[in-house]
C-alpha positions in Angstrom: -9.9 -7.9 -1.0 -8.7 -7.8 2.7 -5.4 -9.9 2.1 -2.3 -8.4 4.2 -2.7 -5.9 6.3 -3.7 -2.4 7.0 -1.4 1.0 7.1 -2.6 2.7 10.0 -3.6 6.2 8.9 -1.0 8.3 10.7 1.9 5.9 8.7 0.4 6.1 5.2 3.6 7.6 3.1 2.9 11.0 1.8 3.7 9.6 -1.2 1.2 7.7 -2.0 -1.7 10.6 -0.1 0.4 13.1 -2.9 0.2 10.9 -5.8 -2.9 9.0 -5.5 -4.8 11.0 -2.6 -5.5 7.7 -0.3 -7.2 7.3 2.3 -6.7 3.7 3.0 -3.4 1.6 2.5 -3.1 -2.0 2.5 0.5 -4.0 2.4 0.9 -7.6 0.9 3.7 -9.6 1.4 4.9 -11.6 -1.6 7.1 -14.4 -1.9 11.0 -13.0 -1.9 10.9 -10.2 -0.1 8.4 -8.0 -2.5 5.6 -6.3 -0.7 2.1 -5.1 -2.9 0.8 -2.1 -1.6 -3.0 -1.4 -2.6 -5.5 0.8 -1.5 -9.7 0.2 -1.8 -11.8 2.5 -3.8 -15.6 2.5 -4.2 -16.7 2.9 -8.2 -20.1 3.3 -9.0 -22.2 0.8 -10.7 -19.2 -1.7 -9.2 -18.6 -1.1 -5.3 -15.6 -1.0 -3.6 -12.6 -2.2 -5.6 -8.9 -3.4 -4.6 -6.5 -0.9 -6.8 -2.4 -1.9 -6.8 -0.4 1.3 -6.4 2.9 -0.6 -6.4 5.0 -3.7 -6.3 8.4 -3.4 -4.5 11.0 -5.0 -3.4 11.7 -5.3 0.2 14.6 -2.5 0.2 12.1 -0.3 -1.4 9.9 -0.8 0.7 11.5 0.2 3.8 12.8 3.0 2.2 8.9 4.5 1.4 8.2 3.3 4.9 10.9 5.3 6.5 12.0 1.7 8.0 16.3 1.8 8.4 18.1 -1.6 8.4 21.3 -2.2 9.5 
């Protein structure tokens, strides 16, 4: 549930706080470059829950991040 790492708040894309109003942002990197980006939720009767907002490449990626590469 914890795999990859954590978005610190203040660089969670407004994209995803529009879309799916998240709180919390995980990133997972995949094999070639592709990144899964999943947040947690808590659901009743079931507890806290990994849910997968996206799968993107790495140029993707950077671009929802805001990262520039040369």
């Amino acid at each position: 549930m914890f795999a990859g790492e954590q978005v610190p708040k203040s660089q969670i894309p407004r994209k995803y706080e529009r879309k799916f109003g998240v709180n919390n942002l995980y990133r997972y990197r995949l094999s070639e470059g592709y990144r899964c980006i999943y947040t947690l939720e808590n659901f009743p009767k079931v507890g806290v829950c990994p849910v997968i907002l996206d799968l993107v490449d790495h140029n993707e990626y950077d671009e929802i991040f805001g990262y520039h590469t040369s």
